[in-house]
N, C-alpha and C positions, 0 to 999 in steps of 0.2 A: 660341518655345515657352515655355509657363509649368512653372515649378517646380511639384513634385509637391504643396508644401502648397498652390498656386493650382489643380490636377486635382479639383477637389469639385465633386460637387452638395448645396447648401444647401437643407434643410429649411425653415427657417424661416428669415428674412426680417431677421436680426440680421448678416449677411456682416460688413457694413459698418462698423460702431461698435467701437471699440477694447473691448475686456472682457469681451464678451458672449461669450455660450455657441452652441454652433448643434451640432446632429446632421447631420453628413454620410456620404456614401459615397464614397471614397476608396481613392486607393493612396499611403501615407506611403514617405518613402524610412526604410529600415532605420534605427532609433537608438533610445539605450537613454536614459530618462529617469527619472533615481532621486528618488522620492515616496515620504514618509515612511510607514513599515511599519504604525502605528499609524492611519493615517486609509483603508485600501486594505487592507493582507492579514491583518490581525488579525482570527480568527476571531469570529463574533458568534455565538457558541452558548456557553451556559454549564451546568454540569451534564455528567449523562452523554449518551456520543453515541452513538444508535443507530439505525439505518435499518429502516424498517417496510416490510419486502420478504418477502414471502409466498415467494418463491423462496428468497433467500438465509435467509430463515429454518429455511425447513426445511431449505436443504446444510449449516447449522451446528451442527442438529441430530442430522443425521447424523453429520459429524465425530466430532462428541461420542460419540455409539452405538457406532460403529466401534472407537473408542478403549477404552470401556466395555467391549465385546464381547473386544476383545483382552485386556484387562486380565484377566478371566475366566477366559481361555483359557490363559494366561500361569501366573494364582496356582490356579485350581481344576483344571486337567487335567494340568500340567508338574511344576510346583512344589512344590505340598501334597501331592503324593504320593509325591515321590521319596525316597530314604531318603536321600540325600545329605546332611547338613543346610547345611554349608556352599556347594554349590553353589546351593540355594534360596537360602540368606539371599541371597548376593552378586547373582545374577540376578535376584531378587527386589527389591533395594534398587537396580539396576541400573533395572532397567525400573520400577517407576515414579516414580523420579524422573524419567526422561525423559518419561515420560507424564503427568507432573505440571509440567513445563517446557514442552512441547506445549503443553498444555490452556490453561495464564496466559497464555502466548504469543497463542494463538487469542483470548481473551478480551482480552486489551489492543488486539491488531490490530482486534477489532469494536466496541468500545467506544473505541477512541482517532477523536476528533476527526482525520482525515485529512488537513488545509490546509486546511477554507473557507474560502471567501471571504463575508465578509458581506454578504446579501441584500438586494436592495432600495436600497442605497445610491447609486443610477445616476440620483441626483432634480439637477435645475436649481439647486437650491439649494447642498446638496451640492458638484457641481463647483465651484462658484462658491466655495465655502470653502478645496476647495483652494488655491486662489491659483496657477493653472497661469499660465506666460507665453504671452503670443501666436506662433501656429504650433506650442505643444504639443499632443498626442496621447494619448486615452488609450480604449483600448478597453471598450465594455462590452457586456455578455454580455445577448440580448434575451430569453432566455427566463428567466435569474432574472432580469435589470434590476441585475446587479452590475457595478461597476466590475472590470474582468479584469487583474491584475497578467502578468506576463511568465511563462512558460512555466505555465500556468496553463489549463483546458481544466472543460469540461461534462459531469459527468454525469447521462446520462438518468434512473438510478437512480436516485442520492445528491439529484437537482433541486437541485443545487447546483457551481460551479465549484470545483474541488479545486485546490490549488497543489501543481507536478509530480506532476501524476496520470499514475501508471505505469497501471495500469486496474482496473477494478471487479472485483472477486472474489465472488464467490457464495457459494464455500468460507468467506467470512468474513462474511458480508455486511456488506461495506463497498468502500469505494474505499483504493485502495494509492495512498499520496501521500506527502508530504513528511513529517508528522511519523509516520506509522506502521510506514514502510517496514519500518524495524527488528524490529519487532515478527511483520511477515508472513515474513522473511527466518528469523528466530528461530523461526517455525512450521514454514516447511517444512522446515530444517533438524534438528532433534527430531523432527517426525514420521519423516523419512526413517533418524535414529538406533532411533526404536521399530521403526521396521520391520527394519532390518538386523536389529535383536537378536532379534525373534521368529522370523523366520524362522532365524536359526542354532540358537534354541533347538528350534526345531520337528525340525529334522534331527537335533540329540543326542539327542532324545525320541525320533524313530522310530527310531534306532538302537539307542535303549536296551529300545526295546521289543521289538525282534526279537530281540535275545540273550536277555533274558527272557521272564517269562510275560507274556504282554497283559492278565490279568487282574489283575495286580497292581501296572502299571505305570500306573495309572490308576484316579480312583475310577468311572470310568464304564465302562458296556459295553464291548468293544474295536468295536462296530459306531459309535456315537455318538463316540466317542474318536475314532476316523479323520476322520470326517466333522468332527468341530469342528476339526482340525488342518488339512485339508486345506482349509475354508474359511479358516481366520486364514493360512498359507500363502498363497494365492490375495491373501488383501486385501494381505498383508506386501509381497510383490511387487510389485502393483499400485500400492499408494501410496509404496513406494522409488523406482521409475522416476520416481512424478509428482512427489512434493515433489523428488526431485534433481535433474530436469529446469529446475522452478520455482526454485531456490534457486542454480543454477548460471545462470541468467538472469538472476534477479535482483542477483548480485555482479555478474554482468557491467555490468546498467544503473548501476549501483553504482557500479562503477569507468572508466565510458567518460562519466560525469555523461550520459546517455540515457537518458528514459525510453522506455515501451513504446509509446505515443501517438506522441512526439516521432519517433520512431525509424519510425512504418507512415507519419506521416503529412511523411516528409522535412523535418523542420524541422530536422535539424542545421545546426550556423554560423550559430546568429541569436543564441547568445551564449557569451560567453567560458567553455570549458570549463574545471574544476577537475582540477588531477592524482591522477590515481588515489587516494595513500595520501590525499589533503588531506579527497578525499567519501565516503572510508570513515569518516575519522572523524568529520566533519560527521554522518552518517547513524546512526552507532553511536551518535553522544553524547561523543567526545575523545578522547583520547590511547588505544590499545590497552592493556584493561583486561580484568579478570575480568565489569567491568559491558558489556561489550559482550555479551556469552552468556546476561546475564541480563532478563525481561525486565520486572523490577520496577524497572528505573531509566530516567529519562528519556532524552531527546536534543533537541539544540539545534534552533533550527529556522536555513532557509536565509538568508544576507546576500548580499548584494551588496559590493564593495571598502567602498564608501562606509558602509557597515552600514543600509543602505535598501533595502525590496523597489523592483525596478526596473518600469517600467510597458514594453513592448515597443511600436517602431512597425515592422509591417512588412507584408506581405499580409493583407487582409483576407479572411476570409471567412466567411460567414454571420455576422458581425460589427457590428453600428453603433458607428459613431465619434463619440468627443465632440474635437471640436476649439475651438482658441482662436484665431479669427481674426489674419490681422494686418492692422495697422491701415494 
């Protein structure tokens, strides 16, 4: 029986000759081979990064709306009218600083470079620079033509391979990957703070307004007053469930080092998982800090022991293979 690097069917007609390149279709046996980060996973976009998606454009725009809308509903129906003053200031300086931690959040997560992988780098030439040994393996991706690093995957959206793409978000329009996680994680979690706080505020307001006059508890109609409250209510709800739903998932892939991909499409055990506290802090950016909550500061991106992104050999699919014969 032949070894699994002898299982190929060869392309081109190079089998033979020590050194040469050849595109097969194969089944590698599982092994992890560390290629330096700077020739493979170093992103080739420079500038700001932003996805031209007619869809996620407009759910980021909405976001944004939502936010605005509550913001509104918050300082012009709640707040500016209550005679409290110190309960305005404090829930006032409350909510939108949240809603101001939100919003950067949203904005970093759509604008952060996600992991690409740089495009087009899948050329004969190319490999051949690497300086792979013979019977190395290195996957590349046929619809960009990029060489594919290890837990590393395609988006149809982004037309680009993401490094640990957890999945594409619309809500951001972007891909949720390796370096933005943080920043998505930091979104749901604020949003889901603006929401708790409106909606409790919403319940002191309709209580306040039943013991007193309606007409004075608001500078609006009491008929337009209900209806604004009861819609920001309605959203405050709505988007509590979803971002805590999202944000409780995402610590999860967080901490089981799983993404969302990895996790539908069974790939756990194809490599050595990190312990919990070690990929919180990989993911936040270091040691547990005030800068973890904020989302104006960086985070490191992913090594391997060796401090090299790893290239994976193990099931292929829908995949071409660049291999390096042996002699």
């Amino acid at each position: 029986m032949k070894s699994p690097v002898h299982r190929c069917r060869d392309v081109d007609h190079g089998r033979g000759q020590t050194g040469t390149v050849a595109v097969s279709e194969c089944l590698q046996a599982e092994q992890r081979i560390p290629v330096s980060k700077d020739v493979i996973t170093s992103s080739s976009t420079s500038g700001l990064w932003f996805i031209r998606d007619t869809c996620g454009i407009v759910c980021a725009v909405i976001t944004w709306l939502l936010v605005f809308y509550a913001e509104f509903v918050v300082v012009f129906v709640m707040l500016l009218p209550s005679k409290n003053l110190i309960y305005s200031v404090v829930n006032g300086t409350v909510f939108n600083s949240l809603a101001f931690l939100a919003l950067a959040s949203h904005l970093r997560a759509m604008c952060t470079d996600p992991g690409a992988v740089p495009k087009g780098n899948a050329t004969k030439e190319y490999i051949e620079s690497l300086q792979l040994k013979p019977g190395q393996v290195v996957y590349k991706c046929p619809k960009c033509c990029s060489i594919k690093p290890d837990r590393a995957h395609h988006c149809s959206v982004c037309r680009r391979c993401i490094r640990k793409m957890d999945h594409h978000c619309p809500w951001v329009n972007n891909c949720v990957g390796e370096n933005n996680q943080k920043y998505f994680v930091l979104f749901t979690m604020y949003i889901a703070l603006v929401s708790l706080h409106s909606l409790v505020m919403v319940v002191f307001h309709f209580l306040y307004c039943f013991e007193d006059d309606w007409t004075k508890c608001s500078s609006f109609s009491p008929p337009a007053t209900v209806i604004l409250l009861i819609l920001l209510c309605f959203e405050g709800l709505l988007f509590l469930i979803f971002t805590s739903v999202m944000f409780g998932t995402q610590v999860h892939s967080i901490c089981t080092d799983e993404t969302g991909i990895e996790r539908l499409k069974g790939e756990t055990g194809k490599w050595g998982k990190m312990p919990c506290w070690e990929a919180m802090q990989e993911a936040f950016g270091g040691p547990l800090a005030f800068s973890w909550c904020s989302p104006f500061t960086g985070l490191s991106c992913r090594k391997d022991s060796e401090g090299h992104a790893a290239v994976m050999q193990g099931e292929i699919i829908e995949e071409d293979v660049i291999t390096i014969p042996l002699s």
